[in-house]
VOTORBA-11689 format. One line per field, with one value per atom (N, C-alpha, C): atom name; residue number from 0; residue in one letter; x, y, z. Coordinates in steps of 0.001 Angstrom, whole numbers, m for minus. Example, Ala and Ser with C-alpha at 12.3 -4.5 7.8 and 13.67 -1.06 7.14 Angstrom:
name N  CA  C  N  CA  C
resi 0  0  0  1  1  1
resn A  A  A  S  S  S
c1 13190  12300  13200  12850  13670  12900
c2 m5690  m4500  m3300  m2250  m1060  30
c3 7800  7800  7800  7080  7140  7870
***
This chain:
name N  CA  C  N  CA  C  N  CA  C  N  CA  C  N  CA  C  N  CA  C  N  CA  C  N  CA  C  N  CA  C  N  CA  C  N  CA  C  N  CA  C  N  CA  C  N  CA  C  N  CA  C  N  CA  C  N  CA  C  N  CA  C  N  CA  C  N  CA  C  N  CA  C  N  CA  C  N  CA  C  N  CA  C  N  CA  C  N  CA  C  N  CA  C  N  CA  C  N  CA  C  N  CA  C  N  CA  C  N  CA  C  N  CA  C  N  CA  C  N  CA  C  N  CA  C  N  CA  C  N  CA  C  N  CA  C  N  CA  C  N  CA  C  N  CA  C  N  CA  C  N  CA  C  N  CA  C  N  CA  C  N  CA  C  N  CA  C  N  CA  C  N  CA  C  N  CA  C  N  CA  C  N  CA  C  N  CA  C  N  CA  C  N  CA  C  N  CA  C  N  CA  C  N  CA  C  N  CA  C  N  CA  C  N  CA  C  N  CA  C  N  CA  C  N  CA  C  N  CA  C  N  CA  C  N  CA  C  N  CA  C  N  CA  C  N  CA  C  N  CA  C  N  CA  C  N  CA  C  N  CA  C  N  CA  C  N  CA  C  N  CA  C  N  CA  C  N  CA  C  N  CA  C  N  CA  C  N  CA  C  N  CA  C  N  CA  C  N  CA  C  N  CA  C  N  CA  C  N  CA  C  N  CA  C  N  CA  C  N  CA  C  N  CA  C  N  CA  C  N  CA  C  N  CA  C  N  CA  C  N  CA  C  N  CA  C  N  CA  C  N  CA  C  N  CA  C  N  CA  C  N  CA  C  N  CA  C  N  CA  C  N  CA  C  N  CA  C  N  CA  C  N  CA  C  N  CA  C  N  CA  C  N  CA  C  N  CA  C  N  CA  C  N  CA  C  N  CA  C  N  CA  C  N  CA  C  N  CA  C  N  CA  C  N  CA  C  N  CA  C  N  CA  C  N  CA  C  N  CA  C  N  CA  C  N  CA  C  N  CA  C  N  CA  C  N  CA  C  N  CA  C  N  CA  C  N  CA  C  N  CA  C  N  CA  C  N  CA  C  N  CA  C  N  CA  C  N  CA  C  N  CA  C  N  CA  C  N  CA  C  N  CA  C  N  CA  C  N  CA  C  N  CA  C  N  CA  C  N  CA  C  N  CA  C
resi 0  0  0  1  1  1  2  2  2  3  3  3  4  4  4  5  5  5  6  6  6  7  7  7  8  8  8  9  9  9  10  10  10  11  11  11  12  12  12  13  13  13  14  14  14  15  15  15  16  16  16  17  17  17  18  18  18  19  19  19  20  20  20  21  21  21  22  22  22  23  23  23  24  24  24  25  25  25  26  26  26  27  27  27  28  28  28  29  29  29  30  30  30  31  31  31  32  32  32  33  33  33  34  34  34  35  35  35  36  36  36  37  37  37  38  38  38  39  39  39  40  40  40  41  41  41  42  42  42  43  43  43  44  44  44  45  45  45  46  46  46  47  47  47  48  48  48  49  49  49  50  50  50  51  51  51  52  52  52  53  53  53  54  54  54  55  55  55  56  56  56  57  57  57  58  58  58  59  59  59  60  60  60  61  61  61  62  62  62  63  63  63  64  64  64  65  65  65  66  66  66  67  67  67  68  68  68  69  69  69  70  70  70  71  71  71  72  72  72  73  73  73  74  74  74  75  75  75  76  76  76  77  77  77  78  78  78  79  79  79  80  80  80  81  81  81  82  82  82  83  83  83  84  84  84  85  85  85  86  86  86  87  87  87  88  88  88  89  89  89  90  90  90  91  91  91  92  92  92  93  93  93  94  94  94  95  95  95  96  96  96  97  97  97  98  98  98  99  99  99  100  100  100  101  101  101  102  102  102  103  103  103  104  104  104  105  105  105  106  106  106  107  107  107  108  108  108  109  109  109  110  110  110  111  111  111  112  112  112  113  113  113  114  114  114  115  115  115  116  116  116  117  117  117  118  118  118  119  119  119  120  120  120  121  121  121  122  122  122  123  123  123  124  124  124  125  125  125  126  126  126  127  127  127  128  128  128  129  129  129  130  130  130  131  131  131  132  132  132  133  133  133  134  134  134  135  135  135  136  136  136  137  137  137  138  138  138  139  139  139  140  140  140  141  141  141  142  142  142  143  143  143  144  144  144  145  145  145  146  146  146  147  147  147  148  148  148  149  149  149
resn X  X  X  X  X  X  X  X  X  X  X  X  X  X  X  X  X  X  X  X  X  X  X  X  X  X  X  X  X  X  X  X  X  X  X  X  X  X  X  X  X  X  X  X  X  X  X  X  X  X  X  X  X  X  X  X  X  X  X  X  X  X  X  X  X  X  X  X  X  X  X  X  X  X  X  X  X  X  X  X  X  X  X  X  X  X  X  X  X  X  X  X  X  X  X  X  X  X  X  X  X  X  X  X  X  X  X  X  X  X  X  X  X  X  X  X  X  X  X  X  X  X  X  X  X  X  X  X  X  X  X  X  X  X  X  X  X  X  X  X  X  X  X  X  X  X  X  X  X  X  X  X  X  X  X  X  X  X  X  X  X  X  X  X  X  X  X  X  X  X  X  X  X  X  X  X  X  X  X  X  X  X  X  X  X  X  X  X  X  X  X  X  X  X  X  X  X  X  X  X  X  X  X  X  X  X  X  X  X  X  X  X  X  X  X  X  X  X  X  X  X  X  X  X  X  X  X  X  X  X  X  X  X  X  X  X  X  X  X  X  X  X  X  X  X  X  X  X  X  X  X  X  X  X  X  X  X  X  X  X  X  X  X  X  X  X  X  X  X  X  X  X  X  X  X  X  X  X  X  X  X  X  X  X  X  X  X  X  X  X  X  X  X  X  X  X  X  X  X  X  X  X  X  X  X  X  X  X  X  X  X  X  X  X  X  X  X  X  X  X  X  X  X  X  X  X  X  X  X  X  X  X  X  X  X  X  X  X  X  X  X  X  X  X  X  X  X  X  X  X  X  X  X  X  X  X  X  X  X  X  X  X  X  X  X  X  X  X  X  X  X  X  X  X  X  X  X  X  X  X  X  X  X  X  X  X  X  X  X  X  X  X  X  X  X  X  X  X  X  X  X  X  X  X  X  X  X  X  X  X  X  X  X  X  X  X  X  X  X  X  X  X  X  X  X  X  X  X  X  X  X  X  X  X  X  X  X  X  X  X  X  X  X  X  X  X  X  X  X  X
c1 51971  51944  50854  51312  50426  49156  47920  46921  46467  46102  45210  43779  43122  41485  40636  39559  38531  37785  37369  36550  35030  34249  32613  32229  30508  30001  30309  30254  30702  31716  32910  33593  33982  32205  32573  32738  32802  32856  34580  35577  36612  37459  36650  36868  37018  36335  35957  37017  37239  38134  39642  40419  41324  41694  40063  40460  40040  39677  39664  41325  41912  43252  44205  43983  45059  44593  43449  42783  43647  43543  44471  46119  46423  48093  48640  48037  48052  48190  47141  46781  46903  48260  48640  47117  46047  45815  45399  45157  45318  43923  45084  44082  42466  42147  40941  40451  40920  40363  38837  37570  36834  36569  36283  35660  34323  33753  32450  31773  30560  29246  29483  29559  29130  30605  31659  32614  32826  32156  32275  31001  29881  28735  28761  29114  29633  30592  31750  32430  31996  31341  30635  29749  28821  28127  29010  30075  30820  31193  31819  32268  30992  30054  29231  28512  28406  27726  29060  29986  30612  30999  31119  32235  33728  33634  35500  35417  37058  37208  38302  38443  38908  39306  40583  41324  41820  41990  42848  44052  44967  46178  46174  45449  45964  46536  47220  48285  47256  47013  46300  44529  44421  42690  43235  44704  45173  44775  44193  44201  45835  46837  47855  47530  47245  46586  45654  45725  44018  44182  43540  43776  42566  42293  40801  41189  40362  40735  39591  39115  38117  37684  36479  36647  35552  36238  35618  35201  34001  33943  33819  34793  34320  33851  33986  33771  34554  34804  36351  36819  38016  39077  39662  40876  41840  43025  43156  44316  43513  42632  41534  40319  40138  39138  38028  37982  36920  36721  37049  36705  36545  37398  37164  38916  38710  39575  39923  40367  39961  41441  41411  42256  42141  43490  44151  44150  43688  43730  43366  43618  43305  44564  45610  46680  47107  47075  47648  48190  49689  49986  50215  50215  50159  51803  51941  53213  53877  53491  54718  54726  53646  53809  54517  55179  55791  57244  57592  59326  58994  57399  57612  56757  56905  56205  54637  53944  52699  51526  52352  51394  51771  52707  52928  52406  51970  51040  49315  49271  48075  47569  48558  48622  48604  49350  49490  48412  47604  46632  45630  45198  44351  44648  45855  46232  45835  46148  45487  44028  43365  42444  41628  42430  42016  42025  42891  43281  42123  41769  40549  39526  39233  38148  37710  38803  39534  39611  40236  40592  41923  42164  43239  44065  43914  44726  43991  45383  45070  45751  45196  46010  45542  46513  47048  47524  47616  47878  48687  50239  51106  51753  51816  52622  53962  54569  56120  56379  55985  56814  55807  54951  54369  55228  55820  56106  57333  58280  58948  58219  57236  56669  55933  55130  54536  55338  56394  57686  58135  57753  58426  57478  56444  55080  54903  56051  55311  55109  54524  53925  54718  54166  54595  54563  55518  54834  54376  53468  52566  52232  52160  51201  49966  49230  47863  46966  47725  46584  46000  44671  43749  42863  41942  40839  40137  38943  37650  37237  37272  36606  35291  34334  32493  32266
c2 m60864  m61536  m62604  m63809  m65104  m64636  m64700  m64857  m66448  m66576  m68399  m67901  m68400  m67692  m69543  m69338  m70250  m70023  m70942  m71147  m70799  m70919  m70653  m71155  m71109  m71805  m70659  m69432  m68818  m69331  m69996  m70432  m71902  m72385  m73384  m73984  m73428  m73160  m73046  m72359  m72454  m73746  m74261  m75245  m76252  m76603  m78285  m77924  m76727  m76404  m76801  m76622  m76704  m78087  m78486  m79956  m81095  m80848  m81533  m81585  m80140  m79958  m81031  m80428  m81588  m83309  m83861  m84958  m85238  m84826  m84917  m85214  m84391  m84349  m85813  m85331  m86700  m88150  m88279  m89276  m89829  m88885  m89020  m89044  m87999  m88463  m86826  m87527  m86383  m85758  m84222  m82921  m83455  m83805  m83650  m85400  m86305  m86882  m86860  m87003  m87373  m87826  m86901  m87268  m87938  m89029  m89624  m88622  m88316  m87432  m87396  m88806  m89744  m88372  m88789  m87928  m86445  m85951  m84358  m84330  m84654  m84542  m84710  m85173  m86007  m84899  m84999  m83807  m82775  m81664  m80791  m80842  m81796  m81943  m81950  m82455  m82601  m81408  m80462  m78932  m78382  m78671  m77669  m77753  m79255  m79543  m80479  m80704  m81956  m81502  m82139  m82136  m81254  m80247  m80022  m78264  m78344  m76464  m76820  m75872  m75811  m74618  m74215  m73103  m73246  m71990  m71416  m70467  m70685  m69904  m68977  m67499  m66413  m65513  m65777  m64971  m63427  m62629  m61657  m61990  m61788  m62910  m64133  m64820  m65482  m67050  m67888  m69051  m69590  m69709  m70871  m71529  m72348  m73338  m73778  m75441  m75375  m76924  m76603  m77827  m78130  m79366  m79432  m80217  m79960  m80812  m81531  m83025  m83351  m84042  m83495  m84184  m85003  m85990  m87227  m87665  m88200  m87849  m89446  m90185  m91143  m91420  m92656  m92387  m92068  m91379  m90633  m92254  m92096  m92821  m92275  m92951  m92196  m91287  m91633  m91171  m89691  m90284  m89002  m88590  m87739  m87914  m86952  m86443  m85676  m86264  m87692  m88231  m87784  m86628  m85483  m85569  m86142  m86394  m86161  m85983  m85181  m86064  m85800  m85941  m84976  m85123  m83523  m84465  m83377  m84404  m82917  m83435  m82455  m81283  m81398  m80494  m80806  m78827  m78966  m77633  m77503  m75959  m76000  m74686  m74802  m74662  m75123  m75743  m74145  m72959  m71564  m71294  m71514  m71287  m72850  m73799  m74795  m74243  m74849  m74550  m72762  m72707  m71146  m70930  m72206  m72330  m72142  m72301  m72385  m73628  m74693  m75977  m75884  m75294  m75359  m74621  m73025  m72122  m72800  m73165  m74258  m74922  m75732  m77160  m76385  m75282  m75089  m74589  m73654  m72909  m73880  m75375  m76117  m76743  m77017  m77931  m76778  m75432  m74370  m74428  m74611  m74749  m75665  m76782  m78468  m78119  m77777  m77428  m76924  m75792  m74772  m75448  m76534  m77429  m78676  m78901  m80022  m81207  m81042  m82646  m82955  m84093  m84591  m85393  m86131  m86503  m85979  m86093  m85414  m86247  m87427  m88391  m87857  m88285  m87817  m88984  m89396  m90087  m89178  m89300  m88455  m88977  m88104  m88319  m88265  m88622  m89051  m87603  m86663  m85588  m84502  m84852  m84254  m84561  m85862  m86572  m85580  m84456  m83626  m82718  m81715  m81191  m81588  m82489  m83258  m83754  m83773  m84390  m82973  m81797  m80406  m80099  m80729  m80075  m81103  m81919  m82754  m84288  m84551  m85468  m86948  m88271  m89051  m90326  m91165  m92167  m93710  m93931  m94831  m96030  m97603  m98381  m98226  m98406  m98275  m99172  m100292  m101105  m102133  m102252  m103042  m102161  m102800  m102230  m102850  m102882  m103372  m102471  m102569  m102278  m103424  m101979  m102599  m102027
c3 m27628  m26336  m26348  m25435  m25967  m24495  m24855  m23847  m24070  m22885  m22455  m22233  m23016  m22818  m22860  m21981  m21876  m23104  m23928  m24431  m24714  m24930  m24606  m26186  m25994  m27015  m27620  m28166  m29284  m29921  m29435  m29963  m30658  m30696  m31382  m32913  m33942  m34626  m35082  m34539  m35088  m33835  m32857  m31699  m32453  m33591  m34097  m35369  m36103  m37027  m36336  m35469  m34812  m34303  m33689  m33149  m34289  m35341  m36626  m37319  m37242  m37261  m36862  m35875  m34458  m35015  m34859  m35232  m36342  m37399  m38905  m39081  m38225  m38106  m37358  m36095  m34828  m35523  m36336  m37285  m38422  m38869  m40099  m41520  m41150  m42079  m43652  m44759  m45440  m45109  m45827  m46113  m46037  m47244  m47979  m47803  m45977  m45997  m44997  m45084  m44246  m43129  m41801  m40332  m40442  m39927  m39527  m39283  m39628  m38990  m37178  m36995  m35643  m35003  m35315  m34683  m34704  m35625  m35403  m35055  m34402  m34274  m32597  m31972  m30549  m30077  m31099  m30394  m29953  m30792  m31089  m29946  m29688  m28193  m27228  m27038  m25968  m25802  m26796  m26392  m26208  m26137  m26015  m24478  m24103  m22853  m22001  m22568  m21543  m20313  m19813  m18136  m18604  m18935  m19474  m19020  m19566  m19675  m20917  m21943  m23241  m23295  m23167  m23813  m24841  m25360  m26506  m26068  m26996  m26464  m28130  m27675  m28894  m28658  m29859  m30512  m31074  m30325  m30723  m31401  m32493  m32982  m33460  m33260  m34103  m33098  m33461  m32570  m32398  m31918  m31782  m31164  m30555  m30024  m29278  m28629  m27776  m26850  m25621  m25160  m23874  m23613  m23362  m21744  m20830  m19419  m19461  m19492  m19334  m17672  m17128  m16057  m15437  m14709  m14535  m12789  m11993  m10787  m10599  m9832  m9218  m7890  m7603  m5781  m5384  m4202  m3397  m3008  m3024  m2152  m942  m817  597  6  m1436  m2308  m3181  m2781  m3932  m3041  m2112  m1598  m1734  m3004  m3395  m4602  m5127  m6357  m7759  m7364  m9299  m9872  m10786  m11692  m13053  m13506  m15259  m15969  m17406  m17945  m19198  m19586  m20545  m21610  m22652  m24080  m25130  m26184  m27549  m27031  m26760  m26492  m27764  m28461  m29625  m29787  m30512  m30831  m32443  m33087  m34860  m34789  m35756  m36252  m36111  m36789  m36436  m35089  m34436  m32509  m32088  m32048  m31249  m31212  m29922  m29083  m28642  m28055  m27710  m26238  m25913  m24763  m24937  m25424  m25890  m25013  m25451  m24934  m22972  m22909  m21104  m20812  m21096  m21282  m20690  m21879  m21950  m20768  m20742  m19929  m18496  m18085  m16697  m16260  m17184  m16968  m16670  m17544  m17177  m15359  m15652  m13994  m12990  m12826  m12440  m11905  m13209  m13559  m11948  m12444  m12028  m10597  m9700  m8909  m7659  m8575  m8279  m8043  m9125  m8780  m7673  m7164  m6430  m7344  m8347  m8958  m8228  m7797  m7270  m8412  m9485  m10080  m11743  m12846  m14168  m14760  m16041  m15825  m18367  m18867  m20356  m20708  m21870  m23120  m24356  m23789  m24474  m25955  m26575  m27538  m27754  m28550  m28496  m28095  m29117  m29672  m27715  m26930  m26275  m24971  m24730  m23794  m23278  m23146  m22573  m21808  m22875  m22058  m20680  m20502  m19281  m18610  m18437  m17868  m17077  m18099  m17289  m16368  m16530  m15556  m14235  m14337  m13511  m13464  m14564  m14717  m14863  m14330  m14779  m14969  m16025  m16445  m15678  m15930  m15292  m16213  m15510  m16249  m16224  m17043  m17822  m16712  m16665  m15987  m16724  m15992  m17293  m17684  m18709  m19330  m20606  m20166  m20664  m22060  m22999  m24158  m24592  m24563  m24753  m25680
***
């Protein structure tokens, strides 16, 4: 039976193993190629202190997957008026747990999650192969907008 468990710093250690995982696949890139210091070093801070909640979905001690809500507080609006906002990212299931409901597992438990907190909107950067599931939850597609890269 699949449990959804929160995270904690004990678990960081097989956290950066998993999301190094996901990182690799996502990215087409090989096995035995090299992460930046700068990026597993950052991450690693971020799970440990960021604004987020990070589950795991196990399969008994078995990790199948993991997915992170990050959240973000702006000024309130009229559309948002408690200004807490997050977005879902690092949603990942291992290749023998996918088509078993795993990542909706995940994902609902975070929006759950979000909910509890008062975030009013949860806004993701889907992937081809991700883009059904978020479609079953809900979610949907939007222009980007603009944006400033510094």
């Amino acid at each position: 039976m699949m449990e959804i468990k929160k995270t904690t710093d004990k678990d960081i250690d097989a956290l950066m193993e998993i999301r190094l995982e996901m990182l690799r696949i996502v990215n087409n890139l090989k096995e035995n190629e090299n992460f930046s210091n700068d990026l597993i070093e950052y991450s690693r801070e971020y799970f440990l202190n960021g604004a987020q909640t990070t589950v795991f979905a196990m399969d008994g001690k078995q990790i199948a997957g993991c997915a992170t809500l990050s959240y973000i507080t702006i000024m309130p609006t009229f559309s948002h008026p408690t200004g807490k906002r997050a977005h879902l990212m690092n949603v990942y299931t291992r290749a023998q747990f996918r088509r078993q409901g795993v990542g909706k597992m995940m994902v609902q438990f975070l929006i759950d999650e979000a909910k509890n907190r008062g975030v009013t909107e949860i806004s993701l950067d889907a992937t081809e192969m991700g883009h059904p599931l978020y479609k079953s939850l809900g979610f949907k597609d939007n222009a980007e907008g603009m944006i400033l890269s510094i």
